[in-house]
C-alpha positions as CSV (number, residue, x, y, z in Angstrom):
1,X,-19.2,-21.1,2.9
2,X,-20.2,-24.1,5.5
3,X,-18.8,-27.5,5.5
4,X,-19.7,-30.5,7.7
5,X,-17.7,-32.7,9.4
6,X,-18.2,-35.5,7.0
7,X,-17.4,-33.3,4.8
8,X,-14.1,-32.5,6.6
9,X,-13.8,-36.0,7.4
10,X,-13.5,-36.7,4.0
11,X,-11.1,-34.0,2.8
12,X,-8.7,-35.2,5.0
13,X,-8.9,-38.9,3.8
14,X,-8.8,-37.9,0.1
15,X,-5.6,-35.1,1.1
16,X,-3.6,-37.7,3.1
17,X,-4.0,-40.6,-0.4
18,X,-3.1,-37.6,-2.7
19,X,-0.5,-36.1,-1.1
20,X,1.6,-39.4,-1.9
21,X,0.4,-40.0,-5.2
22,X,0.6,-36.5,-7.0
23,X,3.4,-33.8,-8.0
24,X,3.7,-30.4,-5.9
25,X,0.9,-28.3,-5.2
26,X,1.2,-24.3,-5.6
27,X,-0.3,-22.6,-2.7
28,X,-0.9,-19.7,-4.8
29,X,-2.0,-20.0,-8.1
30,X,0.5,-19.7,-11.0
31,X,-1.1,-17.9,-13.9
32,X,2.1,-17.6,-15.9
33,X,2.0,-21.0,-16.7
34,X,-1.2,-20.6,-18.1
35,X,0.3,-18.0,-20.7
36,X,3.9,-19.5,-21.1
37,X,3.2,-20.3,-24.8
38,X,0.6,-17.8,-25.2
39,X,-2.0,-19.0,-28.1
40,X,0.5,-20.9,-29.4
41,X,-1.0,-24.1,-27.9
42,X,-4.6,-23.3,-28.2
43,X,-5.6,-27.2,-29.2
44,X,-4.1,-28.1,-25.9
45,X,-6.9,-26.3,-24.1
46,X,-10.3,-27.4,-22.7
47,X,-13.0,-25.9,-24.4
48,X,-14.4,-22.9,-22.8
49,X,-18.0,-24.7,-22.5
50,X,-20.5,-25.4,-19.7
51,X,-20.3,-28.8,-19.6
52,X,-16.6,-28.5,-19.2
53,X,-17.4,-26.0,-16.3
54,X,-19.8,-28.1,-14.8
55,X,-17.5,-31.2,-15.0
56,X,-14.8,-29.0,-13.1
57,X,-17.3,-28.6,-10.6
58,X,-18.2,-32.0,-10.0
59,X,-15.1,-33.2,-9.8
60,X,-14.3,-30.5,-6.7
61,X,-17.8,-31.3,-5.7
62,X,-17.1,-35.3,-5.4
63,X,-13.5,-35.7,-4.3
64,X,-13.8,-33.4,-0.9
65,X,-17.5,-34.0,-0.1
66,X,-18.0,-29.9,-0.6
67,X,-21.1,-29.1,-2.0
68,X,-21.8,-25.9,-0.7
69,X,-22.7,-24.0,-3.8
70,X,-21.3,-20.3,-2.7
71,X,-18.1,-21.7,-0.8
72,X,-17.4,-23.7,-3.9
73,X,-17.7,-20.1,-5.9
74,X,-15.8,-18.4,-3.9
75,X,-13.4,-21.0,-3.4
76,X,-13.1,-21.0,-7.8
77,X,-13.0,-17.1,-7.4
78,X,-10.5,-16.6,-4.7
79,X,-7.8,-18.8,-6.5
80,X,-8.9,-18.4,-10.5
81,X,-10.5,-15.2,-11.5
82,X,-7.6,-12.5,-12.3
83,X,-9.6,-10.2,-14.1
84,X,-8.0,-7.5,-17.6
85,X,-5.5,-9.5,-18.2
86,X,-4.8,-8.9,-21.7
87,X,-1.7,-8.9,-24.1
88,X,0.5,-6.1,-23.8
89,X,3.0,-6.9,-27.1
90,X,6.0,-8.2,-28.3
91,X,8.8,-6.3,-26.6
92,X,7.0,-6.2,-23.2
93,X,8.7,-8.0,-19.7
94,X,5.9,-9.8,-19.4
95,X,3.1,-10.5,-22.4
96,X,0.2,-11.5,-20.4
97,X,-1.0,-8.6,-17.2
98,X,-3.7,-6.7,-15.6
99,X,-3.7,-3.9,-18.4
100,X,-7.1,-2.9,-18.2
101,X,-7.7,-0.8,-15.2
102,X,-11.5,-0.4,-15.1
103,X,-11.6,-4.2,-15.2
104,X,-9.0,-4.4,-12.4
105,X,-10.6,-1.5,-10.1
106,X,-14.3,-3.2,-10.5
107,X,-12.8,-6.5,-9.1
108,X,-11.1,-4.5,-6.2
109,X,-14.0,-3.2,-5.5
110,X,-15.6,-6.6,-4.7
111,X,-12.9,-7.6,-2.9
112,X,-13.6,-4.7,-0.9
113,X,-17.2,-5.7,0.0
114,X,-16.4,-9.6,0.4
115,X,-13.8,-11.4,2.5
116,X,-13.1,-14.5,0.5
117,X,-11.1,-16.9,2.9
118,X,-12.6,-20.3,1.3
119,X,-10.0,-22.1,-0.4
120,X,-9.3,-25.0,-3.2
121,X,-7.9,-27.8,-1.6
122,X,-4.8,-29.1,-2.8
123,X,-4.5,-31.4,-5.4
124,X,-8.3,-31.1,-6.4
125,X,-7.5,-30.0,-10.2
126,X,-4.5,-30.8,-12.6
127,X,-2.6,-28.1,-14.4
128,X,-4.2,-27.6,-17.2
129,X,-7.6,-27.7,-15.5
130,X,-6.2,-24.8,-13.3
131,X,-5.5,-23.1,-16.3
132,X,-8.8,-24.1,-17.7
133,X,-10.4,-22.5,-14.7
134,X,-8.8,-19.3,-15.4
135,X,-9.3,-18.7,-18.8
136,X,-13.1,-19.7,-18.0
137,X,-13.4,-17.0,-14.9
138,X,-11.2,-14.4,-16.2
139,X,-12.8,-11.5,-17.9
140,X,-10.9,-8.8,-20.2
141,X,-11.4,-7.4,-24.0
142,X,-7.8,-8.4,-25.7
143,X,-7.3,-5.7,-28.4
144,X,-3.9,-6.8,-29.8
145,X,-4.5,-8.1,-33.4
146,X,-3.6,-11.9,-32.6
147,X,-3.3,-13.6,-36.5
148,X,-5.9,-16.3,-37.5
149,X,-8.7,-15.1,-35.7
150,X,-10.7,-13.1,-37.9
151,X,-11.6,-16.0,-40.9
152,X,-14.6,-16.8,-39.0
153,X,-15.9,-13.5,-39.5
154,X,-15.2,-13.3,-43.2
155,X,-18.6,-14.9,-44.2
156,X,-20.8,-15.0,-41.7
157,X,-24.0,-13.6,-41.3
158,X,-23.7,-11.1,-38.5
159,X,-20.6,-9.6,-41.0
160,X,-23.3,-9.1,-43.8
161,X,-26.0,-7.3,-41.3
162,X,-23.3,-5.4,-39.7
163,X,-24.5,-1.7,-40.0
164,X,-21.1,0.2,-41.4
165,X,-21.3,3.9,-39.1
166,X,-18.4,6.0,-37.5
167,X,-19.1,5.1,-33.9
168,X,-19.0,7.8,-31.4
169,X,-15.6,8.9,-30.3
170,X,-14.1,8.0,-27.0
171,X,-10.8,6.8,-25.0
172,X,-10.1,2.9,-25.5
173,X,-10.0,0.1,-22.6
174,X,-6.6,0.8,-22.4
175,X,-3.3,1.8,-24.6
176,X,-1.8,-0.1,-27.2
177,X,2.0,-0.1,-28.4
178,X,1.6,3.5,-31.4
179,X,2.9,1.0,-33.6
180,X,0.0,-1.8,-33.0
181,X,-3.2,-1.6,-35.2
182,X,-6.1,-2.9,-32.8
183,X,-7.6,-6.4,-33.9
184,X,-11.3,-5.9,-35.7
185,X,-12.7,-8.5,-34.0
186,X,-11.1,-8.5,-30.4
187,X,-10.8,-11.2,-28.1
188,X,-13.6,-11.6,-25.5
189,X,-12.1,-13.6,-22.2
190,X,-13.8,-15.5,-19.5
191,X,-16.5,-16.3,-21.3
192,X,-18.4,-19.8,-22.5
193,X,-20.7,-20.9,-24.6
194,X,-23.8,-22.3,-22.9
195,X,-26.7,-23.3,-25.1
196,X,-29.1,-20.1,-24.1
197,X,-25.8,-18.0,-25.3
198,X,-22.6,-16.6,-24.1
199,X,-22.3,-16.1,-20.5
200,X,-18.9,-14.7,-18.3
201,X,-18.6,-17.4,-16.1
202,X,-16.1,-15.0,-13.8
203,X,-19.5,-12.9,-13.2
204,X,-21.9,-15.8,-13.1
205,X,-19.8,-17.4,-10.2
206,X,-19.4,-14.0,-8.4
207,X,-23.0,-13.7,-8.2
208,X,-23.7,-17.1,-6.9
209,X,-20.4,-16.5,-4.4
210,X,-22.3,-13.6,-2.6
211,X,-25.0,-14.2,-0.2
212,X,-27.6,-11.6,0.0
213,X,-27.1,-11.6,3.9
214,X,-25.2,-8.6,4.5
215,X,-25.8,-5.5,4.7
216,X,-23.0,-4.0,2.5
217,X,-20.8,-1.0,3.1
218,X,-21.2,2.7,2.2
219,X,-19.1,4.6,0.0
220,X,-18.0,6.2,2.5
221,X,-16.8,3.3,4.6
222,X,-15.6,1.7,1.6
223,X,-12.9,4.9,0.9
224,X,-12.6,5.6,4.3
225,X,-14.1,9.2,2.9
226,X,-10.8,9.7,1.3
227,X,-11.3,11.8,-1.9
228,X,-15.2,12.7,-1.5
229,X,-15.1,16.0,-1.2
230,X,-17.0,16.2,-4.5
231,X,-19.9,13.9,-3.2
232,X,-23.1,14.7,-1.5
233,X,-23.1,13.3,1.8
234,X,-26.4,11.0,1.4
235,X,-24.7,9.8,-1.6
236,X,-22.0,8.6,0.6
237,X,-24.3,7.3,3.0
238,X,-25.8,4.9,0.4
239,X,-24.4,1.5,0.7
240,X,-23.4,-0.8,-1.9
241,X,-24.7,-4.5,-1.8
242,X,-22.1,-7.4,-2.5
243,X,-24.7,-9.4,-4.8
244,X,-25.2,-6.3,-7.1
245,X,-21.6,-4.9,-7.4
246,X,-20.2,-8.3,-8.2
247,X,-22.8,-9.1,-10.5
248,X,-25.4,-6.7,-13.4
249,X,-25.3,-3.3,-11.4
250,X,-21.5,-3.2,-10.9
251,X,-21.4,-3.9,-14.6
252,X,-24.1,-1.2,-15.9
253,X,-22.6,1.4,-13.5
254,X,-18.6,0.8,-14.9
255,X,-20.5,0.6,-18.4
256,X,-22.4,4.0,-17.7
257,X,-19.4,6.0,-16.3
258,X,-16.9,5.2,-19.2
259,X,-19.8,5.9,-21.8
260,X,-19.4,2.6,-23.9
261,X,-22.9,2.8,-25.2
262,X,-23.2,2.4,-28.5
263,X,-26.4,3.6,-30.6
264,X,-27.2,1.8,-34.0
265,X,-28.7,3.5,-36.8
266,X,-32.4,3.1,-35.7
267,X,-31.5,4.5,-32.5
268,X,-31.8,1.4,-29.8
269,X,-29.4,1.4,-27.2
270,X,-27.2,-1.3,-28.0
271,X,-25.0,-2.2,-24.6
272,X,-21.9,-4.7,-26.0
273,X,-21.3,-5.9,-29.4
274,X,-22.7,-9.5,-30.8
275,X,-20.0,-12.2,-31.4
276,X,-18.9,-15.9,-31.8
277,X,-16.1,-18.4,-31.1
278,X,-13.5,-18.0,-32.9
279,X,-12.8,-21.4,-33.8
280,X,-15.7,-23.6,-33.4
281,X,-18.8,-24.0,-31.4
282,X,-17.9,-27.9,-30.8
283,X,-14.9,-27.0,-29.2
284,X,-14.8,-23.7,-28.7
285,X,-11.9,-21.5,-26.7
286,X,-11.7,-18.0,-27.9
287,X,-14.5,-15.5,-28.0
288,X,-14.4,-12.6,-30.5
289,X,-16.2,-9.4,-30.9
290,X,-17.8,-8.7,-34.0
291,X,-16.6,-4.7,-34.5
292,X,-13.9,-2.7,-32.2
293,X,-16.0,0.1,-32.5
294,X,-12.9,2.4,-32.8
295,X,-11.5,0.8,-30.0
296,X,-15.0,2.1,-28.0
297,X,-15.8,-1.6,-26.4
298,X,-18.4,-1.5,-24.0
299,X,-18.1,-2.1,-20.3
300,X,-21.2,-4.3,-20.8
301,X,-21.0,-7.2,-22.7
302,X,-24.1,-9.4,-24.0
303,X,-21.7,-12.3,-22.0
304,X,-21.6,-10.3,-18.7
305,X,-25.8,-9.2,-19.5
306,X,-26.6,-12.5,-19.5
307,X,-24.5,-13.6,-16.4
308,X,-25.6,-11.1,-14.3
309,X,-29.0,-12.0,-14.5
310,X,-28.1,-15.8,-14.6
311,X,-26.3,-15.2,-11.3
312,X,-29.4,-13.2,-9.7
313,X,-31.8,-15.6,-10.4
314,X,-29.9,-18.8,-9.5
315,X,-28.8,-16.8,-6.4
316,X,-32.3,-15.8,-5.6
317,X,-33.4,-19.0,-5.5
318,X,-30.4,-20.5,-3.6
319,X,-31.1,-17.9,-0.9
320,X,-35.0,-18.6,-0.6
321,X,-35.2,-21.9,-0.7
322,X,-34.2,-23.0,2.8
323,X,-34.0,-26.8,2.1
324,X,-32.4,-26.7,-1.0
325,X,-29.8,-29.4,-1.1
326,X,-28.6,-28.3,-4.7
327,X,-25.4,-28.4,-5.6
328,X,-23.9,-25.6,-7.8
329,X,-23.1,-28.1,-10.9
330,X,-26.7,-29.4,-10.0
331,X,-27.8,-25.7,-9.8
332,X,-26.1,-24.7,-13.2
333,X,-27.3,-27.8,-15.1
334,X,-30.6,-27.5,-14.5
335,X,-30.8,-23.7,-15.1
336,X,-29.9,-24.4,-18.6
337,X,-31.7,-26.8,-19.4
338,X,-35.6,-27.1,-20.5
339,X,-36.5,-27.9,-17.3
340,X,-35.6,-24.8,-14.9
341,X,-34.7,-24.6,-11.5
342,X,-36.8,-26.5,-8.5
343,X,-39.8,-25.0,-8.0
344,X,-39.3,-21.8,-10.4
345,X,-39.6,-23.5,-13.8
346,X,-39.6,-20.1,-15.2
347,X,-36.0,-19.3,-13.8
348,X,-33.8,-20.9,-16.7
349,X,-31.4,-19.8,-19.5
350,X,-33.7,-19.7,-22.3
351,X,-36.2,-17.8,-20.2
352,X,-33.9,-15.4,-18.6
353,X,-34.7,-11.8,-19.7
354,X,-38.8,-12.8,-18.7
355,X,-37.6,-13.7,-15.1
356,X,-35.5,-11.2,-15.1
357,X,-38.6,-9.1,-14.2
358,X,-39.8,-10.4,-11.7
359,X,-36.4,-8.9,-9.6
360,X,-36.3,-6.0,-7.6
361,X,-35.3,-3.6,-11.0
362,X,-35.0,-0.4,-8.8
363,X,-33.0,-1.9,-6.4
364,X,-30.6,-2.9,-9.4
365,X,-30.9,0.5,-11.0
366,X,-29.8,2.1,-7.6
367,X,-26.9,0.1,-7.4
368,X,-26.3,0.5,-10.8
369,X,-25.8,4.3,-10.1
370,X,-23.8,3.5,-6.6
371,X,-21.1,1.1,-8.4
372,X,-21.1,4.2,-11.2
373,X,-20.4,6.6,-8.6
374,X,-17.4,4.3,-7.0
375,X,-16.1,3.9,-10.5
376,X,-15.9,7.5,-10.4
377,X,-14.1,7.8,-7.5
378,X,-11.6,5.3,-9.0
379,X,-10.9,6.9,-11.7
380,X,-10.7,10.8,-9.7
381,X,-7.9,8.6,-7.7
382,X,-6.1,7.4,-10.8
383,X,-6.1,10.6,-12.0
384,X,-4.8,11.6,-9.1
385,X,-1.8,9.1,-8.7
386,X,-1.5,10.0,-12.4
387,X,-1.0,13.9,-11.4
388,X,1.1,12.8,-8.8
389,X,3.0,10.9,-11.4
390,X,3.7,14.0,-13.3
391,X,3.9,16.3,-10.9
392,X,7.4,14.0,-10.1
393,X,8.2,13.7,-13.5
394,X,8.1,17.5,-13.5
395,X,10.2,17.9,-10.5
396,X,12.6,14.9,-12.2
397,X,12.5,17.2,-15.1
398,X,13.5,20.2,-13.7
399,X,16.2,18.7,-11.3
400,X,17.6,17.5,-14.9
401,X,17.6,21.4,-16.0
402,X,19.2,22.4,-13.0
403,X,22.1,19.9,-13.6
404,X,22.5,20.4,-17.4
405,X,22.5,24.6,-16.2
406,X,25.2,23.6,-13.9
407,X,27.3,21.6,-16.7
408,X,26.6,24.9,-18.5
409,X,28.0,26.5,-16.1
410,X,30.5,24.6,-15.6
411,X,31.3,24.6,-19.6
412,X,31.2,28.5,-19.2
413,X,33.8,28.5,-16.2
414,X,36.0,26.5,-18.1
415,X,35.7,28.2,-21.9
416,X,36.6,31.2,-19.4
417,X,39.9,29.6,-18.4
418,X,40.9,28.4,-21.2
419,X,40.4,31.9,-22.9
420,X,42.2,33.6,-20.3
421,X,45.1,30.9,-20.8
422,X,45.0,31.6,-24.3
423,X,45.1,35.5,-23.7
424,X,48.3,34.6,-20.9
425,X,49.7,32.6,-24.3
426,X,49.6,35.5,-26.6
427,X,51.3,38.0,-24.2
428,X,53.7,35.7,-23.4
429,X,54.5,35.2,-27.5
430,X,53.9,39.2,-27.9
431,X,56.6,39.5,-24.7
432,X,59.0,37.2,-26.6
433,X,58.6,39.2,-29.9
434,X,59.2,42.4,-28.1
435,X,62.5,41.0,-26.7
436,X,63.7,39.3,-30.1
437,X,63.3,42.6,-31.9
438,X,65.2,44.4,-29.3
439,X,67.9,41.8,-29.6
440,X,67.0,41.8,-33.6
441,X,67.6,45.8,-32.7
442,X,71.1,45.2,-30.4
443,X,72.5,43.1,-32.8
444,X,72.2,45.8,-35.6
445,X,73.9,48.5,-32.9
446,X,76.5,46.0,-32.0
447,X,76.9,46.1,-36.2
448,X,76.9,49.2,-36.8
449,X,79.7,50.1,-34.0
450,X,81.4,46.9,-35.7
451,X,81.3,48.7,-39.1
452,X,82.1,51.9,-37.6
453,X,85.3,50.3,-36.1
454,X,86.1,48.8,-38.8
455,X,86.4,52.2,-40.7
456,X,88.8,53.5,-37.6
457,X,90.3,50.9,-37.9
458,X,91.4,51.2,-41.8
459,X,92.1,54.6,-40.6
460,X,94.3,53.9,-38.1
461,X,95.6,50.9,-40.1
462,X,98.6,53.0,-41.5
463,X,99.0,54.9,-38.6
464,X,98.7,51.8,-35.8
465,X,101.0,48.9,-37.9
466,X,104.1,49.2,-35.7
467,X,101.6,48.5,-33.0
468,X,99.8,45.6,-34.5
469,X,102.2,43.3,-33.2
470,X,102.3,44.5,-30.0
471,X,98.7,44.8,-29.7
472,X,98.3,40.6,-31.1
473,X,100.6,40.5,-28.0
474,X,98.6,41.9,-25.7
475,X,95.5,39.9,-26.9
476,X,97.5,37.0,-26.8
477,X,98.4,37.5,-23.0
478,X,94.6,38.8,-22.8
479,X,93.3,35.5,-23.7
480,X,96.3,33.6,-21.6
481,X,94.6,35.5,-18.9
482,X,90.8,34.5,-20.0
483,X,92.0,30.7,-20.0
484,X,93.3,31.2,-16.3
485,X,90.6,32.7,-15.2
486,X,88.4,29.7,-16.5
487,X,90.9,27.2,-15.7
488,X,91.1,29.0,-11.9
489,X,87.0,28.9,-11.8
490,X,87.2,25.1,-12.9
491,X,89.8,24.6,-9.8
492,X,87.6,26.6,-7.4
493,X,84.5,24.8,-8.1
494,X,86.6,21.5,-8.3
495,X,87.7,22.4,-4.7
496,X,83.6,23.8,-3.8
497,X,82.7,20.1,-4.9
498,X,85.6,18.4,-3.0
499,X,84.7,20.5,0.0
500,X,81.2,19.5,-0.2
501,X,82.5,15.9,-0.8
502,X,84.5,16.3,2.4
503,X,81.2,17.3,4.6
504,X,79.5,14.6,3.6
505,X,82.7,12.6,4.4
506,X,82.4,14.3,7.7
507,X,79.5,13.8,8.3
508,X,79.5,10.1,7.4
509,X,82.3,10.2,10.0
510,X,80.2,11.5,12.3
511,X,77.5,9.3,12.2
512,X,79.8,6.0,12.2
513,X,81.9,7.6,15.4
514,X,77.9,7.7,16.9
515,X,77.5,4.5,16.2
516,X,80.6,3.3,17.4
517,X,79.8,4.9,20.1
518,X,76.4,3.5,20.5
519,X,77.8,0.1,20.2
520,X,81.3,0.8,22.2
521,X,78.4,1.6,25.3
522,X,76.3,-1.7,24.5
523,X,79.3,-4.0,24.9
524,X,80.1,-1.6,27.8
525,X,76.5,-2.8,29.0
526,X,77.1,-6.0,27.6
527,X,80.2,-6.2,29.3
528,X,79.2,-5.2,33.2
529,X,76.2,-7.7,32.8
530,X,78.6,-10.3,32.2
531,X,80.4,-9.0,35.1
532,X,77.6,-9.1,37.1
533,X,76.8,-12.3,35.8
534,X,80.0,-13.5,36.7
535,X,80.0,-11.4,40.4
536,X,77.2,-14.2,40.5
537,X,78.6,-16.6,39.4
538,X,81.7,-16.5,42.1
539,X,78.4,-15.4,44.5
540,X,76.9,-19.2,43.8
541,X,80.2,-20.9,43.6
542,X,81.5,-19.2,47.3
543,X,77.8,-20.5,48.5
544,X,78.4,-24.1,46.8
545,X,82.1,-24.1,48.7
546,X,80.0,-22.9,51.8
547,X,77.6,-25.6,51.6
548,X,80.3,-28.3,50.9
549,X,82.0,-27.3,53.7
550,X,78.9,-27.2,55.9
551,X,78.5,-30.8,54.4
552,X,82.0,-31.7,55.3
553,X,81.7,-30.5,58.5
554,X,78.5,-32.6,59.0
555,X,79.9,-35.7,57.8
556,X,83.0,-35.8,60.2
């Protein structure tokens, strides 16, 4: 976190020749180019080793002169380390993303506790040593069954001493797809192979990033007592180191709380499954576990075990020795090696869990149960949020049954009309079958007086022939008479419609006499103005004869 000003200097120098010489720079780091093909290019990657790690960090170390071991970290942390990214599956936006939230939570949590403001400067690393970077810092447990990666498994050793129990039962990391069969032997991230074992290099850096200066926060400060109701108030008051969250206590704690601990048959606590690269230890780039354990991974992996006390005892000695000039490559190559680090020859790789003794163990413990307790309150606020979740799903729902009550409704209303329509239908049909049998009924009257005429009439038919004649006279005249009476309605209504016809005439009239009228007064109007204009007229020509005689005058 301190740089000189030959170190500055020399930043500057190597920024202002790269600038011209190299492609764009992003600001922020893009990890979706990392994952754009997945494990599809695999080959193309840099192993995930320490050499390759401690290459990275020479190359940052020698181009900008900045050889502060925990600004370097934090620098690598700030930019690289995403942490739970695993893959989601097929038909997801986005493949690769934070799905594991205890993985996400513990690395908030750090944030938390440490302002990281150091940076990478620009251009220091090509894209696929970026990418390189983050594969290396990132932890997560990827349980989506990813094809070819379980043939290393099939004869090894481990497979044959692998003691075959039902594990106990518990909630996984986090959900897979109902249709997706978790992988047997899941994928490990962030983690390389270093000769003493496999190590997260994500928590290894994290440790060496964090000075032991500070004095941490309390829980309390940390939540801002938000959602503590439920703890003791000395428990809130305990405070919660940097060093130890981001490195072996956060981890047991998280570990702890979720209950990944997994007992063997002879009844050793067994924290994290045993496992190998999944293609080869001369290259290798993918880490895989050797069970699932019913999808019951632990928090605590043997990688982030031995990085956690890696990064407590390079960090102790960084911190005590107040002349050390190490750098962190120098730091992390000579703690794996034979040789150990300056001045603690005991504090290397292969002698790890023997110098890991000689550290404050109750101190670690304590913050062990501290970082359990914040992972607690973590998960009481997602659980929260997720009852706040469903508490609006529930409102969402029952909005939706109001609506569909008031399309019921609605459907109701209108069955109603259309049944009283219907019922308006069939007494209007019943009121025209009343009125055709009445004129079904009339008719048969009018037939019956027809018949019963006709029988008077065959009476009368001998009496009435002289007056047969007379009476086809009379109907002869009758209908004359009918004819004239139409012919004489025809001619008045002909006379109606030529009366009408004459109105309109009128009225037509009427309205061109108005406008004659209108225009008869605008040439009236037209007329005095040219009048007037001509009163003028003989005005300016009587002035002009004036003034000509005036002139006349003048001139004899």
């Amino acid at each position: 976190m301190r740089v000189s000003a030959a170190g500055l200097v020399a930043l500057l120098c190597h920024l202002a020749l790269t600038v011209s010489s190299t492609g764009a720079w992003d600001v922020n780091f893009k990890r979706d180019e990392c994952y754009k093909y997945g494990l599809e290019n695999l080959p193309e990657r840099m192993p995930a080793t320490l050499g390759n790690l401690v290459a990275l960090l020479e190359k940052m170390e020698g181009s900008h002169a900045y050889t502060n071991p925990d600004a370097i970290a934090e620098a690598l942390i700030h930019r690289y380390r995403i942490d739970g990214i695993t893959y989601a599956s097929p038909v997801a936006n986005t493949f690769w993303d934070p799905n594991d939230n205890y993985e996400v939570n513990k690395a908030d949590l750090l944030k938390s506790l440490v302002t990281m403001d150091q940076i990478v400067p620009d251009f220091t690393f090509e894209s696929r040593e970026e990418c390189a970077i983050h594969f290396m810092l990132s932890h997560s447990v990827d349980l989506y069954p990813h094809p070819g990666l379980d043939y290393v498994w099939e004869n090894s050793n481990l497979r044959q001493r692998r003691r075959r129990r039902r594990d106990a039962q518990a909630e996984g990391r986090y959900g897979l797809p109902l249709n997706i069969k978790p992988a047997p032997h899941p994928i490990e991230n962030g983690v390389i192979w270093t000769p003493s074992g496999p190590v997260a290099a994500g928590t290894l850096l994290a440790g060496i990033m964090v000075t032991d200066t500070s004095q941490g926060m309390t829980i309390g400060q940390i939540y801002q007592s938000t959602n503590l109701e439920f703890m003791p108030d000395l428990m809130q008051q305990k405070r919660v180191m940097p060093l130890h969250a981001a490195t072996l206590a956060g981890d047991i704690g998280q570990s702890a709380l979720v209950g990944y601990v997994v007992q063997v048959a002879s009844s050793d606590i067994y924290l994290g499954p045993q496992g190998m690269f999944a293609n080869s230890t001369a290259a290798p780039k993918l880490f895989t576990l050797e069970r699932n354990y019913n999808l019951n991974i632990p928090y605590l992996t043997r990688a982030e075990v031995y990085a956690g006390i890696d990064s407590l005892l390079i960090q102790k000695v960084l911190m005590e020795s107040s002349n050390n000039q190490l750098s962190l490559s120098e730091a992390l190559r000579m703690y794996y090696s034979d040789h150990g680090l300056p001045n603690y020859p005991d504090y290397k790789a292969c002698n790890r869990m023997a110098a890991f003794r000689s550290l404050d163990l109750a101190l670690i413990e304590e913050q062990a149960l501290i970082c359990e307790k914040q992972t607690l309150i973590c998960e009481k606020q997602a659980l929260i949020c997720e009852k706040q979740t469903l508490i609006c799903e529930r409102q969402a729902l029952i909005c939706e049954k109001q609506t569909l009550i008031c399309e019921k409704q609605a459907l109701i209303c209108e069955k109603q009309t259309l049944i009283c329509e219907r019922q308006a239908l069939i007494c209007e049909r019943q009121a025209l079958i009343c009125e055709r049998q009445a004129l079904i009924c009339e008719k048969q009257t009018l037939i019956c007086e027809k018949q019963a005429l006709i029988c008077e009439k065959q009476t009368l038919i001998c009496e009435k022939q002289a007056l047969i004649c007379e009476k086809q006279t009379l109907i002869c005249e009758k209908q004359t008479l009918i004819c004239e009476k139409q012919t004489l309605i025809c001619e008045k209504q002909a006379l109606i419609c030529e009366k009408q016809t004459l109105i309109c005439e009128r009225q037509a009239l009427i309205c061109e006499k108005q406008t004659l009228i209108c225009e008869k007064q605008t040439l009236i109007c037209e007329k005095q103005t040219l009048i007037c204009e001509k009163q003028a007229l003989i005005c300016e020509r009587q002035a002009l004869i004036c003034e000509k005689q005036t002139l006349i005058g003048i001139l004899l």
